[in-house]
MARVOTOR-998744 format. One record per atom (N, C-alpha, C): residue number from 1; residue in three letters; atom name; y, z, x. Coordinates in Angstrom, 2 decimals, padded with zeros to 5 digits, always signed. Example, Ala and Ser with C-alpha at 12.3 -4.5 7.8 and 13.67 -1.06 7.14 Angstrom:
REM residues 2
+-----+---------+-------+---------+---------+---------+
! num ! residuo ! atomo !       Y !       Z !       X !
+-----+---------+-------+---------+---------+---------+
!   1 !     ala !     N ! -005.69 ! +007.80 ! +013.19 !
!   1 !     ala !    CA ! -004.50 ! +007.80 ! +012.30 !
!   1 !     ala !     C ! -003.30 ! +007.80 ! +013.20 !
!   2 !     ser !     N ! -002.25 ! +007.08 ! +012.85 !
!   2 !     ser !    CA ! -001.06 ! +007.14 ! +013.67 !
!   2 !     ser !     C ! +000.03 ! +007.87 ! +012.90 !
+-----+---------+-------+---------+---------+---------+
***
This chain:
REM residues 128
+-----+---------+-------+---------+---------+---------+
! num ! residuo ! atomo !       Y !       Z !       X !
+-----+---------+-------+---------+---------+---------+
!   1 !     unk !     N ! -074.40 ! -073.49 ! -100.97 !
!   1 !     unk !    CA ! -074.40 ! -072.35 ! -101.84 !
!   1 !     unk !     C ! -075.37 ! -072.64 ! -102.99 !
!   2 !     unk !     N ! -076.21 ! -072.13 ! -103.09 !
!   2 !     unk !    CA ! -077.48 ! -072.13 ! -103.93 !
!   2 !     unk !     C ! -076.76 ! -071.62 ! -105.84 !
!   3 !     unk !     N ! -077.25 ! -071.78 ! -106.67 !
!   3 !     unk !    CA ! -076.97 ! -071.82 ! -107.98 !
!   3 !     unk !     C ! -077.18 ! -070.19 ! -108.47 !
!   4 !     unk !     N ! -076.42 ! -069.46 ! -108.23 !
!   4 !     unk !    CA ! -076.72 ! -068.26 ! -109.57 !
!   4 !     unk !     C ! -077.60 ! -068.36 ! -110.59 !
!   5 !     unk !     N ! -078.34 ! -067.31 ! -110.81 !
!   5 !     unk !    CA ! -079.40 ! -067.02 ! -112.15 !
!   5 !     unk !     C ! -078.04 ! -066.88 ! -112.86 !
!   6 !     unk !     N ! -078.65 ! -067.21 ! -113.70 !
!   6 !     unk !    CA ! -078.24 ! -067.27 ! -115.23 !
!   6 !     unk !     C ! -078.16 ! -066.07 ! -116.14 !
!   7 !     unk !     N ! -076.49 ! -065.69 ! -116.17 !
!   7 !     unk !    CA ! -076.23 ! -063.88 ! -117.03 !
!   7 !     unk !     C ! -076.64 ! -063.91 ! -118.64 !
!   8 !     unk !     N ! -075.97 ! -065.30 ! -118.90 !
!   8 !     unk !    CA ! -075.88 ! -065.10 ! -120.42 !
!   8 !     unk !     C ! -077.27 ! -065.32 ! -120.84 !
!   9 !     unk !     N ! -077.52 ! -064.72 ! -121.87 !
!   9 !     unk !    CA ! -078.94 ! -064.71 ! -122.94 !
!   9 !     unk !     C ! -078.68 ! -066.04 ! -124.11 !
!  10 !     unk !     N ! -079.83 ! -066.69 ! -124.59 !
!  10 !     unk !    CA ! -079.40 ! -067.31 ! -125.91 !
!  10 !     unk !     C ! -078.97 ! -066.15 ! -126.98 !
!  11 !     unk !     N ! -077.91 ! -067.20 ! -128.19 !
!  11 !     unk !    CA ! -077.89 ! -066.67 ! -129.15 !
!  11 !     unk !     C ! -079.23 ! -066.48 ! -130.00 !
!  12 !     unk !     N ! -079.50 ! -067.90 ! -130.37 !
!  12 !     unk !    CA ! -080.97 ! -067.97 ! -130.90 !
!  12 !     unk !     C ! -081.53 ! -069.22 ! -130.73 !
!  13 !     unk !     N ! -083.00 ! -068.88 ! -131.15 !
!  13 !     unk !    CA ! -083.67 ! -070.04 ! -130.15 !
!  13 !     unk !     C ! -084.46 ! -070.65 ! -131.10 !
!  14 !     unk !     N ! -085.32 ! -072.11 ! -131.47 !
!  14 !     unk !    CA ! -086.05 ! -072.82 ! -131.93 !
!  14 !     unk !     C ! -087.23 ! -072.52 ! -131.31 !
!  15 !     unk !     N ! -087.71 ! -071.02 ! -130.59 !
!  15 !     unk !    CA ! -089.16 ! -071.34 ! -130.64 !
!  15 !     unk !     C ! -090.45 ! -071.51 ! -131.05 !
!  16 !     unk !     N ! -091.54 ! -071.49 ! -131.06 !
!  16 !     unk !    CA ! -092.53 ! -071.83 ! -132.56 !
!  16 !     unk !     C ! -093.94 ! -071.09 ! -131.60 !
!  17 !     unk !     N ! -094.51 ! -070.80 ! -132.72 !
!  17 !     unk !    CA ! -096.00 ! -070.22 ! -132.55 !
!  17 !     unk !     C ! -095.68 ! -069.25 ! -131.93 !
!  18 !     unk !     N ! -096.60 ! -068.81 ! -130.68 !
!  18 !     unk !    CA ! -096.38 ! -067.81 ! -130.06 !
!  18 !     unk !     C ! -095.54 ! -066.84 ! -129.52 !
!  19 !     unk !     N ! -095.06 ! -068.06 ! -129.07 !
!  19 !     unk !    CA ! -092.95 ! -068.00 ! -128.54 !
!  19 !     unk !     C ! -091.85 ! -067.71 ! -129.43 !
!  20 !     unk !     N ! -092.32 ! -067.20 ! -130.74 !
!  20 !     unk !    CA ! -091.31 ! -066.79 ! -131.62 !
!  20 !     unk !     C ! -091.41 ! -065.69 ! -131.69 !
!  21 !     unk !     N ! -089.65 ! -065.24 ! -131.47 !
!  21 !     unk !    CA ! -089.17 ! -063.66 ! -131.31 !
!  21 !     unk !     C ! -087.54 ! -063.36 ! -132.04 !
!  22 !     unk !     N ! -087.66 ! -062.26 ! -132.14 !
!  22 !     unk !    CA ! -086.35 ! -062.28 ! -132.97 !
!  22 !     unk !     C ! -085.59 ! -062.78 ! -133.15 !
!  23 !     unk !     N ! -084.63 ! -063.48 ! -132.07 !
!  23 !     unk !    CA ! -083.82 ! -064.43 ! -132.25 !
!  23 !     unk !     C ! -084.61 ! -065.98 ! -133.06 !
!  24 !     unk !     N ! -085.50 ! -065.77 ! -132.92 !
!  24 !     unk !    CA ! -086.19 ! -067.58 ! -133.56 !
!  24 !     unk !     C ! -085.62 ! -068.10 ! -134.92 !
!  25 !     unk !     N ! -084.82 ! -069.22 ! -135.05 !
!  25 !     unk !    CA ! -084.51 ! -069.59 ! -136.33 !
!  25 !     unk !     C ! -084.95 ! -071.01 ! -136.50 !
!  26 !     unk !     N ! -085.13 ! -071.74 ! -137.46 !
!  26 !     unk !    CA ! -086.09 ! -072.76 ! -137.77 !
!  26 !     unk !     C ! -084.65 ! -073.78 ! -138.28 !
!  27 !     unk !     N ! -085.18 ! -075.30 ! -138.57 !
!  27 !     unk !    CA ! -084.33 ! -076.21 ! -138.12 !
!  27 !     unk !     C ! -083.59 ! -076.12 ! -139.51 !
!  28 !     unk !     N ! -083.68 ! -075.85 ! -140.42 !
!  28 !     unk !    CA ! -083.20 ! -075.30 ! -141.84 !
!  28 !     unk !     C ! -082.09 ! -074.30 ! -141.43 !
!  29 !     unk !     N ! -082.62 ! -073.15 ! -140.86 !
!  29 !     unk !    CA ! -081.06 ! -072.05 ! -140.67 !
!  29 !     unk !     C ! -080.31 ! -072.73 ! -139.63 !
!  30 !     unk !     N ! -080.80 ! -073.58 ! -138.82 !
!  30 !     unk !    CA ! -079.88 ! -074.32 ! -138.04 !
!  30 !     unk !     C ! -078.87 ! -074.91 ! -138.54 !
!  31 !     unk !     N ! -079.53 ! -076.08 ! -139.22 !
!  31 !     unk !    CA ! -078.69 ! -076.80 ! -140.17 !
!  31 !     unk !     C ! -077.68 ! -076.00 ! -141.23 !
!  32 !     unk !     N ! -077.82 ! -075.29 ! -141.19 !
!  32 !     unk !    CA ! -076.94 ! -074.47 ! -142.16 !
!  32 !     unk !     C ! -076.07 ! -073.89 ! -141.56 !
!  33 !     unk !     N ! -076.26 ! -073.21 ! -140.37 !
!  33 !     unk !    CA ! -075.11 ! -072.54 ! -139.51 !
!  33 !     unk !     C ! -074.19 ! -073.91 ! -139.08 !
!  34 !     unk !     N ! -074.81 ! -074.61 ! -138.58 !
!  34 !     unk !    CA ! -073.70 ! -076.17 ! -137.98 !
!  34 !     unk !     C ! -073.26 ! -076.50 ! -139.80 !
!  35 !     unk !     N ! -073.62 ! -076.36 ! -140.65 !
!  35 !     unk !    CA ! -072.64 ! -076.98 ! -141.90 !
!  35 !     unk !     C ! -071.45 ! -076.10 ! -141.97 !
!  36 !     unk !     N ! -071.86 ! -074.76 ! -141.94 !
!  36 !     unk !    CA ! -071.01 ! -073.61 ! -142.31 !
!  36 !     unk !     C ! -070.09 ! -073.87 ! -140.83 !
!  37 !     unk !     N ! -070.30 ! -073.98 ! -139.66 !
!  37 !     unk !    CA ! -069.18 ! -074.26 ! -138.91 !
!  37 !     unk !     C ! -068.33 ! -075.60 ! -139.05 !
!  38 !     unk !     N ! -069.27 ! -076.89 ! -139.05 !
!  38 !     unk !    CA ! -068.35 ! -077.93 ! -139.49 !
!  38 !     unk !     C ! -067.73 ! -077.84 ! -140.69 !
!  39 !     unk !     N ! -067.77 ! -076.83 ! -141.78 !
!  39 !     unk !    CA ! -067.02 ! -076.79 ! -142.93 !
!  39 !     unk !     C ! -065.51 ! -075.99 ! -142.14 !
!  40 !     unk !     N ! -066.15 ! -075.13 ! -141.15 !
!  40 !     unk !    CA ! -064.36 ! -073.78 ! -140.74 !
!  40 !     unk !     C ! -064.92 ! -072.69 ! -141.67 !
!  41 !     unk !     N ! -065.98 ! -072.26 ! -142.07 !
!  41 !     unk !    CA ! -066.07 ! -071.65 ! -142.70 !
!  41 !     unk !     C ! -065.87 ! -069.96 ! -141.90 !
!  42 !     unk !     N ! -066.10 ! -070.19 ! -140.70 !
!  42 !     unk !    CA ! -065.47 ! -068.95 ! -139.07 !
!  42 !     unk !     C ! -064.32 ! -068.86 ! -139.51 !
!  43 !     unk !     N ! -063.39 ! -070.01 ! -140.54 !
!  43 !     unk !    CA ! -061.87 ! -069.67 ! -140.02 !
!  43 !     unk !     C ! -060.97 ! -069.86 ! -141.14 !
!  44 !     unk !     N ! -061.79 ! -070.02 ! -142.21 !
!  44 !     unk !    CA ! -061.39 ! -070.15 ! -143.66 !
!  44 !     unk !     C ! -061.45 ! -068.96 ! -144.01 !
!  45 !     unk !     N ! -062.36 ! -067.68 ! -144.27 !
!  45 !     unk !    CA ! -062.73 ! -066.69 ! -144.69 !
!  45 !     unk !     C ! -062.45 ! -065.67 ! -143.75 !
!  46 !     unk !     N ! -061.08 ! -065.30 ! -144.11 !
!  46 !     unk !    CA ! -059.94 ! -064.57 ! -143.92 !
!  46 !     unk !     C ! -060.63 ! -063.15 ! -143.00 !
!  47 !     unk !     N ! -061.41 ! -062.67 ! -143.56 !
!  47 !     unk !    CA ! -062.28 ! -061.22 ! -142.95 !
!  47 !     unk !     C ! -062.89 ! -061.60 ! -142.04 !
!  48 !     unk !     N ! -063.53 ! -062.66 ! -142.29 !
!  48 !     unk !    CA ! -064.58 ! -063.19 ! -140.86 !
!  48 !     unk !     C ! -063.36 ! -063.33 ! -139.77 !
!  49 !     unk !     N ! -063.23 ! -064.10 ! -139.96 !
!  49 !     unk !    CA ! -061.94 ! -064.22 ! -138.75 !
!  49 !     unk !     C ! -061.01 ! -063.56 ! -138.05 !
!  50 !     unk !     N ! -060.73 ! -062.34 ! -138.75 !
!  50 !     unk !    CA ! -060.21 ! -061.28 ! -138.08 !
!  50 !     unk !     C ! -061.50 ! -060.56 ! -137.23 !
!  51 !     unk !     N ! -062.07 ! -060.39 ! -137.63 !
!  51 !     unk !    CA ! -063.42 ! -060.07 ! -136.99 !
!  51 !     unk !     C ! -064.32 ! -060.67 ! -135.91 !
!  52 !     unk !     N ! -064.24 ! -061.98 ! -135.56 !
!  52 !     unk !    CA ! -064.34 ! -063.01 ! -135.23 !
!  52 !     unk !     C ! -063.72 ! -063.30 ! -134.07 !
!  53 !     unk !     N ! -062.41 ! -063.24 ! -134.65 !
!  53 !     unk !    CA ! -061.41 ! -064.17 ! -133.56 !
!  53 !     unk !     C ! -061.44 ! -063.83 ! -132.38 !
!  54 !     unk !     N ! -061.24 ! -062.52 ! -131.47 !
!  54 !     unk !    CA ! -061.40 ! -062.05 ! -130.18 !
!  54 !     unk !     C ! -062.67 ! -062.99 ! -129.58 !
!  55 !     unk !     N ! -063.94 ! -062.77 ! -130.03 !
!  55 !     unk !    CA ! -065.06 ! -063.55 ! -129.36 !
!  55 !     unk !     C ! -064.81 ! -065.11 ! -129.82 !
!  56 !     unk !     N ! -064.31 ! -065.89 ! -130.95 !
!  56 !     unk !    CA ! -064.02 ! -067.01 ! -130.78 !
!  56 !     unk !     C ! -063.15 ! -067.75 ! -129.65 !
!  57 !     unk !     N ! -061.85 ! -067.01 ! -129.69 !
!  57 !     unk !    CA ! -061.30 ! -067.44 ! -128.26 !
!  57 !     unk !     C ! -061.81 ! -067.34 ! -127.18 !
!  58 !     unk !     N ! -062.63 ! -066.21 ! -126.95 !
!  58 !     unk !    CA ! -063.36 ! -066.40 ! -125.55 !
!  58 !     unk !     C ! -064.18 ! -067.37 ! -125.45 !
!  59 !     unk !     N ! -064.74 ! -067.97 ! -126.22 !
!  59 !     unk !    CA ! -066.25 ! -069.36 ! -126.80 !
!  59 !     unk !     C ! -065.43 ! -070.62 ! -126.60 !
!  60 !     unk !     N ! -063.93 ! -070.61 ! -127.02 !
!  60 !     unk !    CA ! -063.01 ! -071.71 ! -127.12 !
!  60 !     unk !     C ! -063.05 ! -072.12 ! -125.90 !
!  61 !     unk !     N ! -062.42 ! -071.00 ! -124.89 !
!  61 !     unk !    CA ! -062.21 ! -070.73 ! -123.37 !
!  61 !     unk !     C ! -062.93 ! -071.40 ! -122.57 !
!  62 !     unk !     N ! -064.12 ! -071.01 ! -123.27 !
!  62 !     unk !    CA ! -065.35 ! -071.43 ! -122.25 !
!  62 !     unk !     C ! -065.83 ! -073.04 ! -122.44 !
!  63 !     unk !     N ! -065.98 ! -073.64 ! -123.84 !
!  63 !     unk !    CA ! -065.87 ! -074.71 ! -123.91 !
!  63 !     unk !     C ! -065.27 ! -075.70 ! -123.40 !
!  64 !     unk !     N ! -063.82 ! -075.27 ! -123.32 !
!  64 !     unk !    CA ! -062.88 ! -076.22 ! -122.54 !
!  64 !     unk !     C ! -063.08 ! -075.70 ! -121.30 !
!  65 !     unk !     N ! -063.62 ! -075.17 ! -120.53 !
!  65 !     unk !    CA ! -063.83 ! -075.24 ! -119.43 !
!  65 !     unk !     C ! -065.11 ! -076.30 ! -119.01 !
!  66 !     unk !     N ! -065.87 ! -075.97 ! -119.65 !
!  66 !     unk !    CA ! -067.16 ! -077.00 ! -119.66 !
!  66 !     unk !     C ! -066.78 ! -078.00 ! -119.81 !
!  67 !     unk !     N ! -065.70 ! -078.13 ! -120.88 !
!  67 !     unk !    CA ! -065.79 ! -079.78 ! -120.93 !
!  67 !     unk !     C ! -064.50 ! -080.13 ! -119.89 !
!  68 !     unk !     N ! -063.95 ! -079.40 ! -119.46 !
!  68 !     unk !    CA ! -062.98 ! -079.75 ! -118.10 !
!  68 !     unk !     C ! -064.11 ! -080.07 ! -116.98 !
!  69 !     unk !     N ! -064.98 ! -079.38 ! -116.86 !
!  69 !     unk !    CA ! -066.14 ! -079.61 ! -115.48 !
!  69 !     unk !     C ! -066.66 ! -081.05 ! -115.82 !
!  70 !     unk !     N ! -067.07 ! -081.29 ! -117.26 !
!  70 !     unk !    CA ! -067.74 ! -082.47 ! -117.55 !
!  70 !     unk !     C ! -066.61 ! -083.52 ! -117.60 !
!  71 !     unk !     N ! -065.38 ! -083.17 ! -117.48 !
!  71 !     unk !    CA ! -064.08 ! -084.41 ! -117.51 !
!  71 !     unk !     C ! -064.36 ! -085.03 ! -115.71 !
!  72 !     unk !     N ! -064.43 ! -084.18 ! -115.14 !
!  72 !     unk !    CA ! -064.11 ! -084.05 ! -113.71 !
!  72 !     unk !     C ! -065.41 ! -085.07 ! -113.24 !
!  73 !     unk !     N ! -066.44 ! -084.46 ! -113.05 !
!  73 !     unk !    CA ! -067.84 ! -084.78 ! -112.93 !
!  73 !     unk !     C ! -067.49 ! -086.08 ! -112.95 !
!  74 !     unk !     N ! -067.60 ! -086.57 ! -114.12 !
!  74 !     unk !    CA ! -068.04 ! -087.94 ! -114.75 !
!  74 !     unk !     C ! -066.62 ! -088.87 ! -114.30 !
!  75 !     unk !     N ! -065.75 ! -088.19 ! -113.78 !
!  75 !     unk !    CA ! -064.57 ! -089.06 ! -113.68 !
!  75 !     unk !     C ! -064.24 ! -089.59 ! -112.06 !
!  76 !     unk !     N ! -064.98 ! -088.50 ! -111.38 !
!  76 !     unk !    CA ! -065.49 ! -089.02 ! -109.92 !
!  76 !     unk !     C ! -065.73 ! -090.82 ! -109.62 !
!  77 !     unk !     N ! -065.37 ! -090.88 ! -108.20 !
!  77 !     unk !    CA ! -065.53 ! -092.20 ! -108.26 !
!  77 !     unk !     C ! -066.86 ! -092.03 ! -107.21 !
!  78 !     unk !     N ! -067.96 ! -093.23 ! -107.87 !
!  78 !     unk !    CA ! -069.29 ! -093.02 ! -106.96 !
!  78 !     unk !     C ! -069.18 ! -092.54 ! -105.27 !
!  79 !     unk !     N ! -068.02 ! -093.04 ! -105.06 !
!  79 !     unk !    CA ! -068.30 ! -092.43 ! -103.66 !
!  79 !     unk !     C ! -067.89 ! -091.16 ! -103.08 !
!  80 !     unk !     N ! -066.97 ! -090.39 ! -103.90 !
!  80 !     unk !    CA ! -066.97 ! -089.14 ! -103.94 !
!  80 !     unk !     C ! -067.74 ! -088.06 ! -103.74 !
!  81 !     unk !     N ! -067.59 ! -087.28 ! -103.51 !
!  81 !     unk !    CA ! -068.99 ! -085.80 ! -103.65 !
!  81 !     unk !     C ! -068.91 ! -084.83 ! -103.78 !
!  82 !     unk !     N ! -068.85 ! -084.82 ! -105.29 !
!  82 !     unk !    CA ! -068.30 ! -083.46 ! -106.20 !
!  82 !     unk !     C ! -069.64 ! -082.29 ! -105.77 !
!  83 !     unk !     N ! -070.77 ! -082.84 ! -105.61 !
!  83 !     unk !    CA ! -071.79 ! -081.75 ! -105.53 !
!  83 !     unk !     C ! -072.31 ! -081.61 ! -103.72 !
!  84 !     unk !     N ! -072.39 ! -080.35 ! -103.31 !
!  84 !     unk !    CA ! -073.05 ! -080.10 ! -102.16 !
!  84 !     unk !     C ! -074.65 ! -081.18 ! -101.48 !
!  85 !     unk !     N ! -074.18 ! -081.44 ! -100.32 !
!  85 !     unk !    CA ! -075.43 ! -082.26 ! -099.67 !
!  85 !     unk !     C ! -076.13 ! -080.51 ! -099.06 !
!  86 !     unk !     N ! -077.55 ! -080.39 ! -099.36 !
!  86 !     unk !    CA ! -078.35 ! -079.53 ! -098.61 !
!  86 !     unk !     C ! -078.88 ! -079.51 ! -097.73 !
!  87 !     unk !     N ! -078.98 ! -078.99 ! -096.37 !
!  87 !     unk !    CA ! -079.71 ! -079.39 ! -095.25 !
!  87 !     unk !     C ! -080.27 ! -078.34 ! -094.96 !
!  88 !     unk !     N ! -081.42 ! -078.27 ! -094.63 !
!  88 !     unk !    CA ! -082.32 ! -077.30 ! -093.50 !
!  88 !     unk !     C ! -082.85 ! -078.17 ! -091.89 !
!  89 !     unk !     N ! -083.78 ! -077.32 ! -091.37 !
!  89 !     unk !    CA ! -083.75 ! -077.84 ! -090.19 !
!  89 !     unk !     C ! -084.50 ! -079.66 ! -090.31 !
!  90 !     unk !     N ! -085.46 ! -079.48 ! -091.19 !
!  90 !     unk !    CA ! -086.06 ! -080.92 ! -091.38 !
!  90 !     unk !     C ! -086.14 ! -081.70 ! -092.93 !
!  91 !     unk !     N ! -085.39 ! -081.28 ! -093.55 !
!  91 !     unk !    CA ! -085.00 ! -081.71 ! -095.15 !
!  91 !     unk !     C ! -083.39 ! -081.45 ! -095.13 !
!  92 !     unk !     N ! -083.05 ! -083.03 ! -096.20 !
!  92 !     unk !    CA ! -081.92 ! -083.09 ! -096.91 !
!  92 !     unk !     C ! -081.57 ! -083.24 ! -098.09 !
!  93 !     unk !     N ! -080.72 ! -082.33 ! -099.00 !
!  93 !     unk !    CA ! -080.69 ! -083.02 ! -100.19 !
!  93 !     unk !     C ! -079.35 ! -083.50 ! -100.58 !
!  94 !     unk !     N ! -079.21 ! -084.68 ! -101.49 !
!  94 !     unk !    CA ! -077.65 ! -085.40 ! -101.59 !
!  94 !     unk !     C ! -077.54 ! -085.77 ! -102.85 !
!  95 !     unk !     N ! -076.78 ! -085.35 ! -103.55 !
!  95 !     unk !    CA ! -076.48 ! -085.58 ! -105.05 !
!  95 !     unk !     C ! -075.29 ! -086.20 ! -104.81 !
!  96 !     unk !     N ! -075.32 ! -087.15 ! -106.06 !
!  96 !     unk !    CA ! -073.93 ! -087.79 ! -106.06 !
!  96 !     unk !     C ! -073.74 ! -088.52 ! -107.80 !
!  97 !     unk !     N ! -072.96 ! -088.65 ! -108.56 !
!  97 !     unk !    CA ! -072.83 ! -089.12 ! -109.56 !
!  97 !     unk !     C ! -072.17 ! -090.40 ! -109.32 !
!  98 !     unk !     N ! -073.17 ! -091.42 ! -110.05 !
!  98 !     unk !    CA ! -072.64 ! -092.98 ! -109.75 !
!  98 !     unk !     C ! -071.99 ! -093.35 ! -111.60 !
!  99 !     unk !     N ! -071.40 ! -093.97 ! -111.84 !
!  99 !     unk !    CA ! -070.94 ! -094.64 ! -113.24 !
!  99 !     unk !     C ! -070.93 ! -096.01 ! -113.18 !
! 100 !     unk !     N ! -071.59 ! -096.65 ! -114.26 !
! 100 !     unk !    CA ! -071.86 ! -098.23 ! -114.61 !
! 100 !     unk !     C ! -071.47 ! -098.34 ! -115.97 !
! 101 !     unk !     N ! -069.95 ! -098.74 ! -116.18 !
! 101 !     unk !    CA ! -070.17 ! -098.94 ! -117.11 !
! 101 !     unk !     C ! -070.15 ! -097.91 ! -118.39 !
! 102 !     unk !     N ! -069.61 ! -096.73 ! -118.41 !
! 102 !     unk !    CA ! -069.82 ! -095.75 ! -118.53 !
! 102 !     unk !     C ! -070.57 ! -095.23 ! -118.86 !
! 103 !     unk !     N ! -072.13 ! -094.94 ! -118.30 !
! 103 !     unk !    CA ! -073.32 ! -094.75 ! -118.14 !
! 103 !     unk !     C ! -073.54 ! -094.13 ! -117.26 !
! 104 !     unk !     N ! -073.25 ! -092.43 ! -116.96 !
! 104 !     unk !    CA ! -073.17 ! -092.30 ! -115.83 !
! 104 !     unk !     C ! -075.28 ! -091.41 ! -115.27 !
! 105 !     unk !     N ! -075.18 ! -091.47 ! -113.93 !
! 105 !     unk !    CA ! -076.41 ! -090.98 ! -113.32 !
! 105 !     unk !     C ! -076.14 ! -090.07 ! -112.34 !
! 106 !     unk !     N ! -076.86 ! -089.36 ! -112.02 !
! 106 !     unk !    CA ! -077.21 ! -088.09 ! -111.26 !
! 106 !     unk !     C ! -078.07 ! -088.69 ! -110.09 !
! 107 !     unk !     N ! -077.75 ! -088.91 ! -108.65 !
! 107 !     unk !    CA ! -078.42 ! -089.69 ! -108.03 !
! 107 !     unk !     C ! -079.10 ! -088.58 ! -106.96 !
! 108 !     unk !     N ! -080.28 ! -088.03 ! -107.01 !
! 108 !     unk !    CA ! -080.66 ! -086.96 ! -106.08 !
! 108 !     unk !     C ! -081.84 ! -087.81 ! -104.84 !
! 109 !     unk !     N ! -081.20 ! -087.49 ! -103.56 !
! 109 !     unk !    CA ! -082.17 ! -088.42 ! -102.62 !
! 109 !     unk !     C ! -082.70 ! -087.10 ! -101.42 !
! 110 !     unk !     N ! -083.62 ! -087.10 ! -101.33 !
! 110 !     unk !    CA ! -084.12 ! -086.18 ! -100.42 !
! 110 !     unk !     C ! -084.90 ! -086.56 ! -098.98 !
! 111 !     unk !     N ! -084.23 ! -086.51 ! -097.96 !
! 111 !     unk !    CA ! -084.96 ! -086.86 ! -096.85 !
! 111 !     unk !     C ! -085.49 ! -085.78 ! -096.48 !
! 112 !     unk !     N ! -087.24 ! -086.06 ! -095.75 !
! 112 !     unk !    CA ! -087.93 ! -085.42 ! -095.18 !
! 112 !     unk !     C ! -088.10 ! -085.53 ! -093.76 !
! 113 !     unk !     N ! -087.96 ! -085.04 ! -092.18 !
! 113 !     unk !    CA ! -087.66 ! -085.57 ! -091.12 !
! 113 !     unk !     C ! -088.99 ! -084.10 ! -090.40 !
! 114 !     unk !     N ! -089.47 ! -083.65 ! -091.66 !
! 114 !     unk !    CA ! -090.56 ! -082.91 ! -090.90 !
! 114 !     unk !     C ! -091.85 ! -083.60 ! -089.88 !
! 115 !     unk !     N ! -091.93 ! -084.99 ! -090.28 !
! 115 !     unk !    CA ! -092.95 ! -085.41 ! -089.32 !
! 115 !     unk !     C ! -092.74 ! -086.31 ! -088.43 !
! 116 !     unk !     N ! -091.32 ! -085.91 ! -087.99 !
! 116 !     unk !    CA ! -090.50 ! -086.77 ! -086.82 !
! 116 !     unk !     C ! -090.09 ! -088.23 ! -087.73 !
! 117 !     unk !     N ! -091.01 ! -088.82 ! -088.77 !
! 117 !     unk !    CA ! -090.11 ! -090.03 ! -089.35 !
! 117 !     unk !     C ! -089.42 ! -089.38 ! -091.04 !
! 118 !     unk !     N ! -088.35 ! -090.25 ! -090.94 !
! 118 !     unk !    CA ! -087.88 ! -089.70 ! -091.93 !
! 118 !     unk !     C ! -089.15 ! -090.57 ! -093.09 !
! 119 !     unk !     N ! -089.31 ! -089.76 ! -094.65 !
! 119 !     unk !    CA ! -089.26 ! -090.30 ! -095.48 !
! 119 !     unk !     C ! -088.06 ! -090.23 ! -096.48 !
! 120 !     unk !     N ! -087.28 ! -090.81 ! -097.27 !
! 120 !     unk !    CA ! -086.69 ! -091.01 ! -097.96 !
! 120 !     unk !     C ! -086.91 ! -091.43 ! -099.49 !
! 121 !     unk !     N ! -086.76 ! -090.16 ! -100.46 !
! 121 !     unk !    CA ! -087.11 ! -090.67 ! -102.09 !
! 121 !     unk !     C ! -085.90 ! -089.90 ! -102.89 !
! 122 !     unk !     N ! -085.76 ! -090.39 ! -103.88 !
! 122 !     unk !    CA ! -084.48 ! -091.16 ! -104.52 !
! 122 !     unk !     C ! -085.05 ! -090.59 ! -105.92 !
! 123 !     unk !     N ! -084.62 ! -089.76 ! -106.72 !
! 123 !     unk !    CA ! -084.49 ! -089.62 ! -108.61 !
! 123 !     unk !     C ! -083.54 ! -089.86 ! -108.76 !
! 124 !     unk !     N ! -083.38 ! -090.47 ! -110.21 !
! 124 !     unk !    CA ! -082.12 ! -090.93 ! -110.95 !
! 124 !     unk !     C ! -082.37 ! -090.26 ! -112.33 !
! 125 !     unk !     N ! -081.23 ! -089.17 ! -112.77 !
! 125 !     unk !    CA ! -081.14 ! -089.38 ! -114.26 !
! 125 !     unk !     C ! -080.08 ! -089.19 ! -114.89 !
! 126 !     unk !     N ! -080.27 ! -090.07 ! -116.08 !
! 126 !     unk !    CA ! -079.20 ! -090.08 ! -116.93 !
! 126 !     unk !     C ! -078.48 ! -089.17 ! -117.24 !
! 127 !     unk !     N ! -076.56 ! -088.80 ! -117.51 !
! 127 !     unk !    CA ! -075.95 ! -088.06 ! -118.37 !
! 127 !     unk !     C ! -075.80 ! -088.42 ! -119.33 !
! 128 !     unk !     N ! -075.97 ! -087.41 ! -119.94 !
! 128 !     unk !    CA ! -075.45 ! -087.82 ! -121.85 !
! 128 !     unk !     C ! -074.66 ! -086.76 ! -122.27 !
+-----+---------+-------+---------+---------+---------+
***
């Protein structure tokens, strides 16, 4: 089963030069929105929060779901296989998450069997 496009839009984005469009906010209003949330300031100021709250719980929702997927993921044991192997008639693809240590990697290996020998190549990258 191949990956769905992507519904949701950014809120706002860090882009620069050309690529800046309405949503664009610079690393200053950034920093200021993450103070004003690490203060609770969403949940201190009584009006905001009534106002607020319906779409906060849904954001809550979704977080802990993400971080339930990212509990799961990473809690796999290497030989497990939380993610789909892909095959067509002469290509394979095989993901698997290995952990060292708790360091975990994304191990993607792709065999090619289009020219009767297989080749076999291997990316690794890091989660953080």
């Amino acid at each position: 089963m191949a990956l769905a496009s992507r519904n949701s839009e950014n809120i706002f984005n860090k882009n620069t030069g050309g690529d800046k469009d309405g949503k664009t906010i610079d690393s200053a209003v950034e920093t200021e929105i993450k103070a004003k949330f690490d203060n609770g300031d969403h949940i201190s100021d009584q009006g905001m929060f009534e106002n607020l709250s319906p779409a906060l719980y849904a954001i809550q929702q979704l977080a802990d779901d993400v971080e339930e997927l990212r509990r799961y993921i990473v809690a796999l044991a290497p030989d497990e296989k939380p993610l789909p192997t892909i095959s067509t008639a002469s290509h394979t693809v095989d993901f698997t998450v290995t952990n060292s240590r708790g360091a975990y990697t994304l191990v993607t290996t792709v065999v090619d069997n289009s020219s009767g020998k297989a080749v076999t190549k291997t990316a690794s990258t890091t989660l953080r």
